[in-house]
C-alpha positions, 0 to 999 in steps of 0.5 A: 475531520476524520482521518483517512485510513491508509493500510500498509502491508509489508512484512519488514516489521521495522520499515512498517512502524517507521511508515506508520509514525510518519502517516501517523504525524502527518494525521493519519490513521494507520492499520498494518498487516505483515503479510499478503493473506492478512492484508485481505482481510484488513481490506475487508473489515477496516475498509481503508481509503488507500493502501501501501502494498509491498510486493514480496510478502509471506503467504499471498504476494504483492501482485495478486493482492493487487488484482484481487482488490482491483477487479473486485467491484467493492474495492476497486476504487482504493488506490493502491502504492506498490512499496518495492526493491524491486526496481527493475523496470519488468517488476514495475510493468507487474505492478502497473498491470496488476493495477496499482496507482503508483510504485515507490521503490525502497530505499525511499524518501519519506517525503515522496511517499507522502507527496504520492500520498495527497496526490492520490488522495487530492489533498 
């Protein structure tokens, strides 16, 4: 069976391996990216099947990586979790009209981010 690809995007590099060594044991495979510009491009040559998107990031932030991937017709069918502090309401009403799938606010637990995960993917 082949393992979906999940891109995380965030610029905490701790909080990104730690995301990463749970996707990984729960048989996922994992491509990273630290900030907004890179994320981009990792969309574009890795093609992942989901991506977590964090919202504060270096170079292009969360949001318009957001948009660019959802009103392009190649990528606009890759859900997309924004992964935030920001829990203000306004930031997650951003976030819906950015065109994400779903928004989970840090701290988080490791088992609603995965839960989120399968029902995205239909698992």
């Amino acid at each position: 069976m082949i393992k979906k690809r999940i891109l995380v995007v965030d610029d905490e590099i701790d909080l990104v391996e730690m995301v990463s060594l749970r996707l990984e044991a729960s048989n996922f495979q994992v491509i990273k990216a630290y900030d907004g510009e890179v994320g981009l491009a990792k969309v574009k040559s890795d093609k992942p099947d989901l991506i977590i998107l964090d919202l504060m990031l270096p170079i292009i932030d969360g949001y318009k990586v957001c948009r660019m991937l959802k009103y392009d017709e190649e990528y606009k069918n890759i859900p997309i979790i924004i992964f935030t502090a920001k829990a203000q309401n306004v930031d997650k009403n951003l976030g819906e009209d950015s065109g994400a799938d779903a928004y989970i606010t840090k701290p988080f637990e490791s088992v609603e981010l995965l839960e989120k995960i399968l029902q995205l993917f239909k698992l």
